[in-house]
Every structure is written in C-alpha cells, then in structure tokens.
C-alpha positions in Angstrom: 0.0 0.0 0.0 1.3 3.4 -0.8 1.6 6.3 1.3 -1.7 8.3 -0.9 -3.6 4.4 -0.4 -2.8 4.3 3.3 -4.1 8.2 3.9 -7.5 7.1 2.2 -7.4 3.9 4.4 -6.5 6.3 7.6 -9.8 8.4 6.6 -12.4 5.2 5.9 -11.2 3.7 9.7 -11.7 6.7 11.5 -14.6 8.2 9.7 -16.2 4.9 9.6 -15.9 4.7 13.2 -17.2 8.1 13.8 -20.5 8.6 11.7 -23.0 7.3 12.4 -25.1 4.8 10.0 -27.8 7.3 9.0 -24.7 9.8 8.4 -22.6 7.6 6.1 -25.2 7.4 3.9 -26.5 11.0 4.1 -22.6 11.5 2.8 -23.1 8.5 0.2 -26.1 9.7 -1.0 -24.8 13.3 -1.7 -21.9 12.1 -3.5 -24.3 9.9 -5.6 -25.8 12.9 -6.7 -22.8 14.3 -7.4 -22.0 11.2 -9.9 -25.6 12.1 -11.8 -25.0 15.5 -12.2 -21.8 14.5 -14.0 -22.8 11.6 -15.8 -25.8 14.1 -16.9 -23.1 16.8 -18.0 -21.8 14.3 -20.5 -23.2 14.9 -23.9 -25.9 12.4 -24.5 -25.2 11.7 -28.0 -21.6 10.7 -27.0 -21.8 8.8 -23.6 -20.7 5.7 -25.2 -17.9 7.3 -26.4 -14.3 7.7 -25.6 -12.4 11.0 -25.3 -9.7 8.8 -26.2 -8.9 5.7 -26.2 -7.0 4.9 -23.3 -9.8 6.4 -21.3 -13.6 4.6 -20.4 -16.4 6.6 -22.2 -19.3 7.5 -19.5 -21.1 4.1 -20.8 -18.0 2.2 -19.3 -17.4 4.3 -16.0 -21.1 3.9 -15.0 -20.9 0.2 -15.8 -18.0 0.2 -13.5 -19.5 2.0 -10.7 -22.7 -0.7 -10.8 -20.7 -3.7 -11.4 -18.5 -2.3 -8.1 -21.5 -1.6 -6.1 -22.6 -5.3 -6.8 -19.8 -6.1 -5.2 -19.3 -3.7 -2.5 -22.6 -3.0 -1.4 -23.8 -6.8 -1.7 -20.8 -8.0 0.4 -22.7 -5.3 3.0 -26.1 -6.8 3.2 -24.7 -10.1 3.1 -22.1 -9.1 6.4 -25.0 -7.3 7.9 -27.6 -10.7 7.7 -24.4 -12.7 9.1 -23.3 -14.3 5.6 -20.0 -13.9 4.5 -18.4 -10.5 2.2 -19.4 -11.9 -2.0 -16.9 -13.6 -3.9 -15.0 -10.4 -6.0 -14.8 -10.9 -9.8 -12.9 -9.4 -12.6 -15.1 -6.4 -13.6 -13.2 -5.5 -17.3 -15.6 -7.6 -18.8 -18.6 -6.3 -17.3 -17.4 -2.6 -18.0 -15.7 -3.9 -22.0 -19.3 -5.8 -22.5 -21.7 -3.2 -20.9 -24.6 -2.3 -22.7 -25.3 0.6 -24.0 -27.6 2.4 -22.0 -28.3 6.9 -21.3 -26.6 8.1 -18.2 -30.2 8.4 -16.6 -30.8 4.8 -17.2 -27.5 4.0 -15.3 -28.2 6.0 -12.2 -31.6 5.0 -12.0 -30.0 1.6 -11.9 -27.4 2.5 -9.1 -30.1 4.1 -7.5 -32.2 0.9 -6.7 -29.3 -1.4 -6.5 -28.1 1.3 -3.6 -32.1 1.5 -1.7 -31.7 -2.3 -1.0 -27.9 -1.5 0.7 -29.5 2.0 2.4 -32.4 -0.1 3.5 -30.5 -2.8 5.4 -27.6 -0.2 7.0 -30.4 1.9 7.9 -31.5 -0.9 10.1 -28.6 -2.6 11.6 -27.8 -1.7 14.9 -24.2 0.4 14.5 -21.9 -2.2 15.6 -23.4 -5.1 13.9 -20.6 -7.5 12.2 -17.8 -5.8 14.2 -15.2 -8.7 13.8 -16.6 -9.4 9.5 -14.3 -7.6 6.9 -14.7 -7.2 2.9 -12.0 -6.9 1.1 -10.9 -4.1 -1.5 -7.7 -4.7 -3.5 -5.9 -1.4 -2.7 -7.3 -0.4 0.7 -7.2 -4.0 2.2 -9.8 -5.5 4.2 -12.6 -2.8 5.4 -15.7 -3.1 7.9 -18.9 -2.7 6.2 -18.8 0.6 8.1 -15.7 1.9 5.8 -17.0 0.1 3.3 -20.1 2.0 3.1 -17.8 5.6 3.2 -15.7 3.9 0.2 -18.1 3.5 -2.0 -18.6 7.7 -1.0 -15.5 8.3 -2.5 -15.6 5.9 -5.5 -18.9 8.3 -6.6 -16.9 10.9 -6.5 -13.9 9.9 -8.0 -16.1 8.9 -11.0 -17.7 11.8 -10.9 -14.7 13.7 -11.8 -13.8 11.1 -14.3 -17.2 11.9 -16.0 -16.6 15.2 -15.9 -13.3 15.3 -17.3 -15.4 13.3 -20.0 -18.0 15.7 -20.6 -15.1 18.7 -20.9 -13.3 16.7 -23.6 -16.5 17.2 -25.6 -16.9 20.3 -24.7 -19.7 20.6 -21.9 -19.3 23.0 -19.5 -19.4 22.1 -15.8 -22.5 21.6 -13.7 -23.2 23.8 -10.9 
C-alpha cells in the first residue's frame, strides 16, 4: 500500500468509526448525486464514447460504478444478515461488455441497487458484524462501516472522471 492508499485507508477507519449509519449514507447519498450531475453533463449523443482511447467513455465508468456496487454494497447486506463478504470478480468484462444504456438509465439503476444496501444499513444496529471484513484490492480489508464511506468516495472519483469526460467534448461544468 502506498503512502496516498494508506491516507484514504487512515480516513475510511476513522470516519467509519465516527458517523454514524444514517450519516454515512446521508454522505453517500450526496456524492451519488454528485455522480448524476456528471454523468448528466456528459453529452448524450456521445456517452458511449471515448475521449480517447485509453480512457472509459461514460457508458464504461457507470458500468464500473454498478458492477462495483454489486460487489461492494452486496458483500454489506450479506455481512449485515451474518453471511460472509461476496466472492470479488474481474469487472473489465462487465465494464468492455456493458450495454449501452443513457446516463439516466445508469443512475436509476445504481439508485435501486443502492435503496436495497440503504435499507439494510439503515437498520442494523451500529456495531453489527464488528469482527466481518470485505476486502478491497488497494485499501485492504474494510468493515462494512468503511466500506459504506468507500463506495462515497468511489462516486466521486467517477464523478470527476465523468466530468473530465464531458469537458473533452466540450460541456461545460455543472453547478
């Protein structure tokens, strides 16, 4: 782990500790719409499309942000009813094989995929599943907890990515 991985690891253990349910997904929820309003800046006519072609075109980085959710926020509700975290798979293909869909279509798809995860947090008592931990490849093992906060900052490091999308062909930036 590097020294930027370990600060971001730092912040998800202590500010998973501290909020409270209810409060980490106020927090996910805001960055959520945060991800819409980007993937919404992106010019509809070219969200399947790359700025170049090294890069994911808004198609792939919302297919990334659901096909990590399944993970993420599954391996949550699963800790939280006493199974164990979900099996992680190789999500290029999902993203390389995603179908084509509007922006609105994806977050109206992360949206209900996220009311199932909001629904169960919202109801376990705070420390439920203190000794259960779900792995992420670059953080390391995380409680459903800082788990929860990740998946915060993953919306809104794709919300930049969208938006950095949406510049390249030239839409301005949301307010």
């Amino acid at each position: 782990m590097n020294e930027e991985q370990a600060r971001i690891r730092g912040y998800l253990v202590a500010q998973g500790a501290k909020l409270s349910p209810p409060s980490l997904v106020e927090k996910v929820q805001a960055a959520m719409a945060d991800l819409h309003a980007a993937a919404l800046a992106v010019p509809a006519a070219r969200f399947g499309e790359r700025p170049a072609p090294e890069e994911w075109s808004g198609n792939e980085v919302m297919a990334h942000v659901l096909a990590a959710d399944l993970y993420f926020a599954g391996s949550i509700v699963s800790v939280l009813d006493g199974g164990p975290p979900l099996p992680r798979s190789d999500g290029r293909t999902i993203v390389e094989d995603a179908p084509a869909r509007p922006a609105e279509a994806w977050c109206r798809l992360l949206a209900e995929q996220r009311g199932a995860l909001f629904t169960k947090v919202l109801a376990a008592p705070p420390a439920a599943a203190p000794d259960q931990r779900i792995e992420h490849p670059m953080f390391g093992p995380l409680t459903w907890r800082e788990t929860l906060l990740f998946t915060r900052l993953h919306d809104l490091d794709h919300a930049g990515q969208l938006q950095k999308i949406a510049t390249a062909f030239g839409a301005s930036r949301p307010a």
